[in-house]
C-alpha positions as CSV (number, residue, x, y, z in Angstrom):
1,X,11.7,17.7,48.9
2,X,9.4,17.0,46.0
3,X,5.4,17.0,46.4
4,X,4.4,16.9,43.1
5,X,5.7,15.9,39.7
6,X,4.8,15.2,36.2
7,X,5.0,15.2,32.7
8,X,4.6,18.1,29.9
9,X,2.2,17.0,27.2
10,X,2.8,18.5,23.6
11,X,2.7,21.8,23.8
12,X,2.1,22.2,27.3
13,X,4.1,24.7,29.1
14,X,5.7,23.9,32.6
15,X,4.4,26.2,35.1
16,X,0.7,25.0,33.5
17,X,2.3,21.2,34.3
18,X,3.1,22.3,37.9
19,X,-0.3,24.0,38.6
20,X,-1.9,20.8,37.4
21,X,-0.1,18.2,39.6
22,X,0.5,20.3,42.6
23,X,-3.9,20.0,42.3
24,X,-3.8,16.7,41.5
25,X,-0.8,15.0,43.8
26,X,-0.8,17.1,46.8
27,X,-4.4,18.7,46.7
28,X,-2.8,22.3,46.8
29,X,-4.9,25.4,46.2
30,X,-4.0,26.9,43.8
31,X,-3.3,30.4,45.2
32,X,-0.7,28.4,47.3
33,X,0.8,26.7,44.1
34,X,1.1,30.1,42.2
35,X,3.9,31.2,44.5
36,X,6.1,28.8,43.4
37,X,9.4,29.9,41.0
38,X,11.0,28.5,38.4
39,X,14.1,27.8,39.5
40,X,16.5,25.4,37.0
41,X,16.6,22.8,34.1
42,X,18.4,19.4,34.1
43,X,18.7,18.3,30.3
44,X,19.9,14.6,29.9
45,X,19.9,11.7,27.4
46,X,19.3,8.1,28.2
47,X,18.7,5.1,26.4
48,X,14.8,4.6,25.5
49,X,12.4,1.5,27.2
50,X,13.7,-0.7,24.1
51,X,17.4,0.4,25.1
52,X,18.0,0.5,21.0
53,X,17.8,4.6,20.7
54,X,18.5,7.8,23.0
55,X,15.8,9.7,24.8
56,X,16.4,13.2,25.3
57,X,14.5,15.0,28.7
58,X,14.3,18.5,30.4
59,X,13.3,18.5,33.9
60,X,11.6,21.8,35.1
61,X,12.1,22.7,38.8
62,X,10.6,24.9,40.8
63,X,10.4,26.4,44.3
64,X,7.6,26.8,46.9
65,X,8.2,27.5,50.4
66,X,5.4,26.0,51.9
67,X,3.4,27.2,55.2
68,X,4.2,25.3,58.1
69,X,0.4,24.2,58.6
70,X,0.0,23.3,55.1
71,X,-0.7,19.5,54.7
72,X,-0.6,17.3,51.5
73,X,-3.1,15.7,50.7
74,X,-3.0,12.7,47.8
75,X,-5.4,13.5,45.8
76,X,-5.1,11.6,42.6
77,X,-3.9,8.3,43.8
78,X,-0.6,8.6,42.3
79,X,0.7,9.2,45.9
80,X,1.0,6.6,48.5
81,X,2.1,8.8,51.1
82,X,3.4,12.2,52.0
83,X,6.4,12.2,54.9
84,X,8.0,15.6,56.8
85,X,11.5,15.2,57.2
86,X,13.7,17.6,58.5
């Protein structure tokens, strides 16, 4: 289940991205957030906000398996909410 996600700005390179918003969204450490591994790309296209021209995207995944006592915390606002589900 996701805990953190956001955008690449130019030039920025993903696992950068993924230190940043685990820090931001979730309040990881970052010794935690370090452990995680690339693990795909999703490439698609989809029509822009004006719906008049294509907008091409790479998703980045990764994965962390997280301690069992490790807690989310939202950190930035961006998060209402964090839920375990099995």
């Amino acid at each position: 289940r996701p805990v953190a996600a956001g955008g690449l700005a130019a030039g920025e390179l993903p696992r950068t991205a993924l230190l940043k918003e685990c820090a931001e969204e979730a309040g990881m450490p970052r010794e935690l957030s370090m452990q995680a591994r690339a693990s795909s790309v999703v490439s698609y296209t989809s029509f822009n906000e004006d719906k008049w021209g294509l907008k091409r995207d790479n998703l980045f995944t990764f994965d962390l398996r997280l301690p069992a006592d490790f807690e989310p915390v939202c950190a930035d606002g961006e998060m209402a909410a964090f839920m375990l589900t099995p």
